[in-house]
MIVO-222357 format. One line per 8 residues: number of its first residue (from 0); their letters; for each residue y, x, z of C-alpha. Coordinates in pm, whole numbers, plus 50000, padded with zeros to 5 digits. Each point is the difference from the previous one (the first is absolute). Example, Ala and Ser with C-alpha at 12.3 -4.5 7.8 and 13.67 -1.06 7.14 Angstrom:
2
0) AS) 49550 51230 50780; 50344 50137 49934
//
This chain:
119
0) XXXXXXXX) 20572 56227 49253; 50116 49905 49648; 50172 49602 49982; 49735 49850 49683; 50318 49756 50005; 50225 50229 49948; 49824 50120 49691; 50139 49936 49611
8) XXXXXXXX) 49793 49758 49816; 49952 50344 49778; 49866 50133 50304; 49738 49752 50100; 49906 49998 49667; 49887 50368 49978; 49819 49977 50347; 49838 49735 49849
16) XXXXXXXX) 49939 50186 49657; 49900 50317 50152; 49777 49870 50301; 49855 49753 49795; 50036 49774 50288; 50249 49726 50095; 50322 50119 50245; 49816 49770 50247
24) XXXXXXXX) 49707 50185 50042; 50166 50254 50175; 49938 49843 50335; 49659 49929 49940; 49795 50154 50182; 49678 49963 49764; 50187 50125 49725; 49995 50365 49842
32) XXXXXXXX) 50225 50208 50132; 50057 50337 49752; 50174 49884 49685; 50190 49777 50185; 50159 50230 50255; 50067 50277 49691; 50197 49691 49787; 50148 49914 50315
40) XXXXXXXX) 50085 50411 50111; 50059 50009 49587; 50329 49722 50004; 50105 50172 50339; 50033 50336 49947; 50151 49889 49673; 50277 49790 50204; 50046 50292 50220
48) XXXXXXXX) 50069 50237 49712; 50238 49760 49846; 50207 49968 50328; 50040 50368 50046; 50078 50039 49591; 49747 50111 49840; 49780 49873 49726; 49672 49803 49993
56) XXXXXXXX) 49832 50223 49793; 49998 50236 50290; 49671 49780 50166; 49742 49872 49777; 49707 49821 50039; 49787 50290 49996; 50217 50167 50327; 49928 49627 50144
64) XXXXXXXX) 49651 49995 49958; 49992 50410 50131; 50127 49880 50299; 49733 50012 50315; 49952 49670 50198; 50212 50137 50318; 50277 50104 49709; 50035 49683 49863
72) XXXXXXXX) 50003 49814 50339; 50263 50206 50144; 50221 49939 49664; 49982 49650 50026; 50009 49957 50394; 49624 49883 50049; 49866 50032 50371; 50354 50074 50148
80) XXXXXXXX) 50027 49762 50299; 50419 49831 50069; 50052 50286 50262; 49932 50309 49734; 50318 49826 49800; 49800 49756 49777; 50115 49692 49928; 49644 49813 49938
88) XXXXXXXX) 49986 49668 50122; 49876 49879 50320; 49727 49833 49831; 49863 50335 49845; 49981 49881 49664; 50218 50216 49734; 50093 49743 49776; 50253 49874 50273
96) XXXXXXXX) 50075 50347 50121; 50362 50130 49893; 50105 50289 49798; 49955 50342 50101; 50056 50186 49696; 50249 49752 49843; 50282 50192 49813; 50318 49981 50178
104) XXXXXXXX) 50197 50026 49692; 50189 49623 49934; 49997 50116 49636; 49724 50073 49818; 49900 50073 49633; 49839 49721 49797; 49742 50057 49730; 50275 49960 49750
112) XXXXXXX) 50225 50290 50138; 50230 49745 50172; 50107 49969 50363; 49910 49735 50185; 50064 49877 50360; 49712 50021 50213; 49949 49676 50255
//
């Protein structure tokens, strides 16, 4: 399961933009579920293409949105219990679960082109 504090501000931001939604919605239970997973599968997959090299523009928003339910909750680790490898937290809610699709990389590319350090 994906770390929501491990996301960029930029990050939250688009969830939030694209889901129409605020980040902590995603553990409500009440709340509407589709957008939000695709924003949330959308600035995953997009992490996960940076870390192996490629380029964002390889995953839109459209390939987020054409992903099916069981898709999207395999991409960002929803419904995998601790012993499957997960790293959700013992509470079960996924805004205090840590990353499972973080990049690796220390570096990564800013918006600007730059380099930066990744905490």
């Amino acid at each position: 399961m994906f770390d929501v504090k491990k996301l960029t501000l930029g990050e939250v931001a688009k969830i939030e933009e694209l889901s129409g939604q605020p980040i902590t919605a995603i553990g409500e239970d009440e709340a509407p579920k589709g957008k939000t997973m695709a924003a949330v599968a959308f600035v995953v997959k997009r992490r996960q293409i940076l870390a192996a090299g490629g380029k964002v523009s390889e995953f839109t928003w459209n390939d987020a949105c054409s992903l099916t339910f069981a898709e999207a909750s395999e991409l960002i680790g929803v419904g995998k219990s601790t012993a499957e490898g997960s790293d959700e937290a013992p509470d079960g809610d996924p805004t205090t679960a840590t990353a499972a699709s973080t990049p690796k990389s220390s570096a990564r590319k800013t918006s600007r082109g730059s380099s930066s350090k990744q905490a």
